[in-house]
C-alpha positions as CSV (number, residue, x, y, z in Angstrom):
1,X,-43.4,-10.6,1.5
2,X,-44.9,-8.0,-0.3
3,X,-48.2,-8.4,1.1
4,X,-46.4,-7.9,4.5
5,X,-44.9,-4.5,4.3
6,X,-47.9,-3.6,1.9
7,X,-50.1,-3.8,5.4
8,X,-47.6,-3.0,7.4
9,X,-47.2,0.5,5.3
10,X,-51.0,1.1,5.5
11,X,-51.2,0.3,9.3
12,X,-48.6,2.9,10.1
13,X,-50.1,5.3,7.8
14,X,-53.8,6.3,7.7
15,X,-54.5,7.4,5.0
16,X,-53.2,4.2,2.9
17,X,-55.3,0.9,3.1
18,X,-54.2,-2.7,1.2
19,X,-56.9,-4.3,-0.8
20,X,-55.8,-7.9,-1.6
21,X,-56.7,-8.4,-5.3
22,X,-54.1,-10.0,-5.7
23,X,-54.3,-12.7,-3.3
24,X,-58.1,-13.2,-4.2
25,X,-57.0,-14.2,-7.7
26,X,-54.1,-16.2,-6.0
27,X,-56.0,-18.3,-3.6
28,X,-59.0,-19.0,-6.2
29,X,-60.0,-22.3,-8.5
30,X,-57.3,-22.0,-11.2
31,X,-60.2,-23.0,-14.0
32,X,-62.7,-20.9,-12.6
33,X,-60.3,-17.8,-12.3
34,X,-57.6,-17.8,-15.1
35,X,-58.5,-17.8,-19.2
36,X,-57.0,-20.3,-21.0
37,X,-53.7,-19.3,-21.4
38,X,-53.1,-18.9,-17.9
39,X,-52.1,-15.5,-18.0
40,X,-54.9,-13.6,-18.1
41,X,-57.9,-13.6,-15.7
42,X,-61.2,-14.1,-16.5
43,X,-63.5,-11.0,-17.1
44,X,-66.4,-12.0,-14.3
45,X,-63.6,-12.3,-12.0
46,X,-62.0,-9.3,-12.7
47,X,-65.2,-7.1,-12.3
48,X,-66.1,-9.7,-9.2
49,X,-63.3,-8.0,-7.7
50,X,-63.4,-4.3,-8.6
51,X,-67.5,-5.1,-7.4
52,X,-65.5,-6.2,-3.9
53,X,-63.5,-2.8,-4.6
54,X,-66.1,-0.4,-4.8
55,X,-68.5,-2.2,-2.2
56,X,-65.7,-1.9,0.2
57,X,-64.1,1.7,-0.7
58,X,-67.0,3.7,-2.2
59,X,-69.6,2.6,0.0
C-alpha cells in the first residue's frame, strides 16, 4: 500500500520520483540478500543498490 501512494505522490508531482529499494531487497534470494540474523542486509547488496541509485539519478 505504501508503494502505491508512494508512486502515486511522485506521478502527480514532478519533481518527486520513487526508487523501489525497498522492494529490490524484498523480492531478492533471502540468503543472498539478508546477513545472518535476518535483519540486516548484506553490504554488496546494499551498495548494489545505491550503484542502481546513482546510475539511475546522477547519471
Amino acid at each position: 500500500m505504501l508503494r502505491t501512494v508512494a508512486q502515486e505522490w511522485a506521478a502527480a508531482h514532478e519533481n518527486v520520483h520513487y526508487f523501489p529499494s525497498y522492494e529490490i531487497v524484498q523480492n531478492s534470494d533471502r540468503l543472498v540478500t539478508w546477513e545472518d540474523d535476518l535483519r540486516h542486509v548484506k553490504g554488496e547488496v546494499a551498495r548494489h543498490i545505491m550503484s542502481l541509485f546513482l546510475s539511475n539519478y546522477l547519471s
